[in-house]
N, C-alpha and C positions, 0 to 999 in steps of 0.2 A: 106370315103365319096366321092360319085361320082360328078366330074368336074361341071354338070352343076348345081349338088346339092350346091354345095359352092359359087358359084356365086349367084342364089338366095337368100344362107341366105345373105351373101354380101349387096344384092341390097337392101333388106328388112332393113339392120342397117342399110346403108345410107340413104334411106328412113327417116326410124324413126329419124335419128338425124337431118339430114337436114330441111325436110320440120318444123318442129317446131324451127330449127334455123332463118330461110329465114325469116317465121312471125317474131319470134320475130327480130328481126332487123329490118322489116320494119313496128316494133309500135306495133304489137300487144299482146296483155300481155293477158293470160288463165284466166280466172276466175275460183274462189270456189262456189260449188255446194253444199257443206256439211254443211249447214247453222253455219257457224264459220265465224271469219274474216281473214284476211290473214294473213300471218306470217309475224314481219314485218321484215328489215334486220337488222343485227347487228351492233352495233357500232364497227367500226374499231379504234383500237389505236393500238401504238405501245406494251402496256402492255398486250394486247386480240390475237395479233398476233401466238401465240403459242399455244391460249388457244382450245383443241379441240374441246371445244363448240359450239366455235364461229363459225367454220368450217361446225358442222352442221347445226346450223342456217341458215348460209348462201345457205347452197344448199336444205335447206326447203324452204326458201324463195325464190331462184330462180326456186324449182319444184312449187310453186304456184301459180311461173307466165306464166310457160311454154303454149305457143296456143297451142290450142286442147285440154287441161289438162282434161277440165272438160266432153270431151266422152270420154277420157280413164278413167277417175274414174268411168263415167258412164257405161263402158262396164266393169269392173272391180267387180263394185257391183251389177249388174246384174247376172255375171256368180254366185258369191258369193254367192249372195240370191236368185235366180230363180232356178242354179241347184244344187248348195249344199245343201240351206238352213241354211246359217249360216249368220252372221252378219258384214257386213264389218266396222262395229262403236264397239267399246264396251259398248258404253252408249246405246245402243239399244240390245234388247231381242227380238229375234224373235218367236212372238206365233203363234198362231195356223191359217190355212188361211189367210189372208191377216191383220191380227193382229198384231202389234208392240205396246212395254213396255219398259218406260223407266228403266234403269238398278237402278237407285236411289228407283223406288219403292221398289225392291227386296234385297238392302241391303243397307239402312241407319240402321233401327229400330234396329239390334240387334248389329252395330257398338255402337249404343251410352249404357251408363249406365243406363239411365233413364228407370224407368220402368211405363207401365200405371196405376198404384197406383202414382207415382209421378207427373205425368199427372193431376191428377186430383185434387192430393192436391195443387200442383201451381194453377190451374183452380180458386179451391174453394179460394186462397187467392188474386187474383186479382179483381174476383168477390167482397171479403170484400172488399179490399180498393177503388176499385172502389166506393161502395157503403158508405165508409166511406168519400167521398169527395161527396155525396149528388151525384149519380152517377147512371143511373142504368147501366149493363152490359150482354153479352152476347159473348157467346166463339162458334165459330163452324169451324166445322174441316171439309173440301173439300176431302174428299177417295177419293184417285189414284183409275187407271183403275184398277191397278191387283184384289184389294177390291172387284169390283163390278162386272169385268168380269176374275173371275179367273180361271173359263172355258174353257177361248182362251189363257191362258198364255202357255200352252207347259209345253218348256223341264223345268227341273228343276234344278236349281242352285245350287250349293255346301249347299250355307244357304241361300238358297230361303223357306225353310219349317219353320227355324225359326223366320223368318220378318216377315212372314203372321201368325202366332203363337203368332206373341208379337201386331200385326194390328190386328188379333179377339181380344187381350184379353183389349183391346185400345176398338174396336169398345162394347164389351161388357160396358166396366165402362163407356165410354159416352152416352149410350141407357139409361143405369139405373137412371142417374143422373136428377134433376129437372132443372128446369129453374137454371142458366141463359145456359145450355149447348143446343143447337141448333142441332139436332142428324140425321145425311143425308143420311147413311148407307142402313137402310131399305126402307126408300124414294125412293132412284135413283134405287135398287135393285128391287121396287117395278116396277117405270117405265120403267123398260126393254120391260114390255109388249106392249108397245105403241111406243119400234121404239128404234134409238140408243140414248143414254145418254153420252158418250162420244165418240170422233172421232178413229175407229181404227186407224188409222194412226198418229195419236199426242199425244197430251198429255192434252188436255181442255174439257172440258164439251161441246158437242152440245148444240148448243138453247133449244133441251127439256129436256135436265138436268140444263140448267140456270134455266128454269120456276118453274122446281122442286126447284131449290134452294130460288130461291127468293118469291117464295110461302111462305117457310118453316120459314124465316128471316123474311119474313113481317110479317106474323100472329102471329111471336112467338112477337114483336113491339109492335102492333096494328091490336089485333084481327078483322078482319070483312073489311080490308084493301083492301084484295084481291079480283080480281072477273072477273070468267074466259072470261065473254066477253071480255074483253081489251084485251087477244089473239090474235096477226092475224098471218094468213103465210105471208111467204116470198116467198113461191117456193123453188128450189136448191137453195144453194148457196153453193160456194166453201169452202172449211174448211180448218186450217193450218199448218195438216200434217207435224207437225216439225219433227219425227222421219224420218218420210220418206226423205226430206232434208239431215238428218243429218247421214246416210247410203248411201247416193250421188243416190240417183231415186226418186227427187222432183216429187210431184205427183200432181193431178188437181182432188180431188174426191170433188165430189159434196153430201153435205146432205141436209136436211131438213132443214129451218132455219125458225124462226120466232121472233116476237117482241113482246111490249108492247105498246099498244096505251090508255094512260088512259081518261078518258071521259073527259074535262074539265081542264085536267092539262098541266101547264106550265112549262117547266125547262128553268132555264139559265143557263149556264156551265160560274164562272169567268175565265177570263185569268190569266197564270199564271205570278207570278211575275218578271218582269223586270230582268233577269239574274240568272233566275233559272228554264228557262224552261226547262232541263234536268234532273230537281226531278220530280220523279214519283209522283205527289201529283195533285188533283184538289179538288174544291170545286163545288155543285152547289146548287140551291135552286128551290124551286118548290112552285105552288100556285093552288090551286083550286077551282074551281063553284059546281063540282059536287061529285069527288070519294074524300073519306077521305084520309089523309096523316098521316106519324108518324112524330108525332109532334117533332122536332127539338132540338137546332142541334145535327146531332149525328156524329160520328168519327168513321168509318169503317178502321179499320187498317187491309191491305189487303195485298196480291203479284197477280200474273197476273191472278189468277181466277177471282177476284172479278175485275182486272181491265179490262178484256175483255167484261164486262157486265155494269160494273158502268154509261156506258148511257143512251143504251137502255131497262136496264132491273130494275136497282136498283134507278137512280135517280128521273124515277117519282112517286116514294113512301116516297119521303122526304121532310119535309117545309126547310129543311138545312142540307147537307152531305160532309164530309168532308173524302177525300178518300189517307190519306197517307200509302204509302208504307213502307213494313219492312225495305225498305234502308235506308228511313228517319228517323230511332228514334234517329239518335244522328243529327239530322237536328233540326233547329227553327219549320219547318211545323209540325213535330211531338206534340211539346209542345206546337204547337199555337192550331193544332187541340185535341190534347185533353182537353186544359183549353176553349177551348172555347163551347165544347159540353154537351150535357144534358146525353146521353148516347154513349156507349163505344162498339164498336162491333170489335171484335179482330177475323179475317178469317185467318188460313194456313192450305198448304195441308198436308195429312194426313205425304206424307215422309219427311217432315221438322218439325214438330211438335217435333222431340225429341232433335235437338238442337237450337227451336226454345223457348222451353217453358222447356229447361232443362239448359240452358249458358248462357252469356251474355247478351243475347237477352233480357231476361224474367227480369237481372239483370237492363236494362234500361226501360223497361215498368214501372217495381216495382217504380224506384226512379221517374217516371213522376208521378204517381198514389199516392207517396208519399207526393212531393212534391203539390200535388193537394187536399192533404185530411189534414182535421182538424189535426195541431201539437202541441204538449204541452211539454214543455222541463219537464226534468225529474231530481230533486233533488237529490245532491251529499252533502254527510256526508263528507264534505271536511276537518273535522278532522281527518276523518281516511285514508286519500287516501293517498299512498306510491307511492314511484319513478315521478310523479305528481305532477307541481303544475298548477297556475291557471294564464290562459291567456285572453285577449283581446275575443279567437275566442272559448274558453272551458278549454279545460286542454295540458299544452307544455310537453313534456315526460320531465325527470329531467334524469331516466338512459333506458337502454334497455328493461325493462319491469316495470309495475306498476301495482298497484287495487286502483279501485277507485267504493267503496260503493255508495248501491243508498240508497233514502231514500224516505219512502210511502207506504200508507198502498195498501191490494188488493183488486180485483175488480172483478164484475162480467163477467168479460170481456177478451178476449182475446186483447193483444197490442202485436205492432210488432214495435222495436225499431229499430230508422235510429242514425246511428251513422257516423258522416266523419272525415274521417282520413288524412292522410299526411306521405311522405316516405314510405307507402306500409306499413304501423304499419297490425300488424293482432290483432281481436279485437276477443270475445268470454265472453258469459254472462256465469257464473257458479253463484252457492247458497255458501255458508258462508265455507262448507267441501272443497270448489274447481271441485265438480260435475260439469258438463257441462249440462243448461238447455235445455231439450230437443226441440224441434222445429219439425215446422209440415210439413219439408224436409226429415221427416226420417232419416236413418244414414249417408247421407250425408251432405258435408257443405252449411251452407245457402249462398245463392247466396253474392258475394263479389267480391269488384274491385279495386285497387290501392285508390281510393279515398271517396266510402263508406261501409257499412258493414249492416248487419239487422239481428238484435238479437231479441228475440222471450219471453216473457212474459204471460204465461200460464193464462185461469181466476183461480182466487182463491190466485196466488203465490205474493206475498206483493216483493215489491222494495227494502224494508228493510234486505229481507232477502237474497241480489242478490251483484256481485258483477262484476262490466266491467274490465275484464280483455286484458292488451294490453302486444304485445310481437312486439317491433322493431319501425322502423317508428320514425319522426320526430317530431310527436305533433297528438292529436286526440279531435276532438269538440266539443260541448256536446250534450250529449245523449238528444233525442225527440222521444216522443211515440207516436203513433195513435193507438185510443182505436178504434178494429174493428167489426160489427156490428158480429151476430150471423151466425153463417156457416148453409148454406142450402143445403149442405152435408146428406144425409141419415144417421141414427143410425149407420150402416155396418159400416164406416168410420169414425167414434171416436175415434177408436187407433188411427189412422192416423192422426188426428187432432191434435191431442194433444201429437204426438213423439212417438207413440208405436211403436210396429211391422210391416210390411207389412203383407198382408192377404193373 
């Protein structure tokens, strides 16, 4: 390397070290561009001292804060995505022209085991108990960009073929279904003609795929609701390109925006409660002179699709709406807004739907739904129950496992039994042989948690001839049914109902 060659690289490293030393010692700290937060720094003790962790932490956290940080990321993913065409995020997919995909659309669905047959039988059982607590209900499912523009998605992903494989056969069984399924698929696909429906650059619905939306949710309510005069524009407005943020080339694009102005209606948005404004939850109410409303109250259980509209788009179509978040089901807001509603509208997007309505998730709706619908404790032939006896709160285990016989004749009715437990007991309904009764989870286990269980009672099959079987656990308390109303399930779906095959 020639003489004055080594001086320059030279002067270029002191350069680069210096100048972002100087700033920072006189106060100035880099900001993140990549819509995260910062890394924060690590705890020091003497026991973390060795720990190599810690060591990285700490010099992510000091590159976070480095001045200038955020135009070398910016020149960083510029060269990245302008002349590679690659992706400086992995949560981002780079599609086609000026197009970005979140990476979740393209591989949740075939991580999880749920399949769209399972999809729909949970559907179809929240629907009953919804309706088995004097309830009506409705389920709709918000498709990701790739669904509706998967035209502009590009390259293709290892299992990018089979997530949009297992989302057709998803979007097929919620087309076909009746009410209470809410189906948006061909909707927004239809309004492509008319402009964009969701933002290239993020990850939200545009204003005129809100309009689509909340067309489709109001009239499925209260028909005759709608009415396209309350339209207006807005002009551009700026949109919020989170992908782009989160690849470090924040961007300023402008689309389309518009509102809803109803003729004669009032909203008031309550505040929210005294040390809990950090739950994603509101309420608002509405009154009218002129344009009709759905009559009240109702409990949209939402995430940020429905909360980026929930003001201007969806609250002045309600006498009473109550908009908590999936983060709140194991919050008081959850249980307040669903005992306090007439009807039950349950919103996620299409890439969470399958550990939404397939795990825990579904396992806390179920017991709100449960405990909100007519119970009837369910009679035990307490002569014959083994390892069991009889306590205060049901039955206390006597050893490691027990049966304890029900007693009662059948019904014309499907019942879906709640049962709570204690010590993590595992519960399981089998017939008089020791069979396991089937359930309309298909060959999975029915949803279950440390502290309850839900056993499943076919119409026709008599109590008499069943028997609660418990393995572990500290004590279990007595069995209570909810007899549920008739499945509005098509014929097609019979096996399913009732524990058969998938189709």
């Amino acid at each position: 390397m020639r003489r004055l060659t080594k001086y320059l690289v030279l002067a270029e490293f002191v350069v680069l070290i210096a100048v972002p030393g100087t700033l920072r010692l006189l106060g100035d700290e880099g900001s993140t561009i990549e819509n995260r937060a910062r890394i924060e720094a690590p705890e020091l003790s003497a026991g973390r001292l060795l720990d190599e962790e810690t060591y990285a932490q700490l010099g992510a956290w000091f590159t976070d804060r480095l001045p200038l940080r955020e135009h070398a990321v910016r020149a960083g993913a510029w060269i990245d995505y302008r002349v590679f065409r690659d992706s400086p995020s992995d949560q981002v997919i780079i599609g086609r022209g000026e197009w970005l995909f979140f990476h979740h659309e393209l591989n949740l669905p075939c991580e999880s085991p749920v399949t769209a047959d399972d999809v729909v039988i949970r559907v179809d059982l929240l629907d009953r108990l919804t309706r088995a607590s004097g309830r009506d209900f409705r389920f709709l499912i918000a498709p990701d960009k790739a669904s509706i523009y998967r035209d502009r998605v590009g390259r293709v992903l290892p299992d990018q073929e089979c997530n949009l494989e297992k989302n057709d056969m998803l979007r097929e069984r919620m087309h076909a279904l009746p009410v209470p399924v809410v189906p948006l698929w061909d909707q927004l696909t239809a309004a492509r003609d008319d402009g964009l429906v969701f933002d290239p650059r993020g990850t939200h619905w545009t204003d005129l795929g809100r309009l689509v939306v909340v067309r489709e949710l109001v009239e499925s309510l209260a028909g005759g609701a709608w009415y396209d005069d309350d339209v207006r524009s807005r002009g551009p407005v700026d949109s919020r390109d989170e992908l782009s943020a989160l690849i470090g080339l924040p961007s300023d694009t402008q689309l389309e925006g518009f509102t809803i102005e109803r003729s004669g209606v009032t909203v008031v948005k309550d505040p929210s409660a005294p040390g809990r404004e950090t739950i994603p939850y509101d309420r608002t109410t509405a009154t009218s002179s002129d344009r009709p409303l759905v009559t009240g109250p109702v409990a949209l259980v939402r995430d940020s699709q429905f909360g980026l509209m929930q003001d201007r788009f969806l609250a002045p179509f309600f006498t009473e709406a109550h908009f908590p978040h999936w983060q709140t089901l194991a919050q008081p807001e959850f249980a307040t807004a669903i005992s306090a509603s007439s009807t039950v509208v349950i919103q996620t997007v299409e890439r969470e739907v399958w550990r939404r309505v397939g795990g825990s998730l579904f396992d806390r709706i179920l017991t709100r739904l449960v405990l909100e619908s007519t119970r009837a404790p369910l009679t035990v032939d307490a002569a014959a129950v083994r390892g069991a006896s009889a306590s205060e709160d049901g039955w206390a285990l006597d050893e490691s496992s027990a049966s304890i016989p029900l007693r009662g004749g059948a019904t014309a009715d499907d019942r879906l039994v709640f049962v709570a437990t204690q010590g993590g007991a595992q519960i399981r309904l089998v017939d008089r042989d020791g069979a396991e009764v089937a359930a309309p989870w298909v060959d999975r286990a029915p949803p279950e948690s440390p502290t309850r269980a839900y056993l499943w009672i076919p119409a026709g099959v008599a109590p008499d001839d069943l028997v609660v079987e418990v393995l572990g656990g500290d004590g279990i308390g007595t069995p209570v049914a909810v007899t549920l109303p008739t499945s509005r399930l098509p014929a097609a779906h019979d096996s399913q109902r009732t524990g058969g095959p998938s189709s």
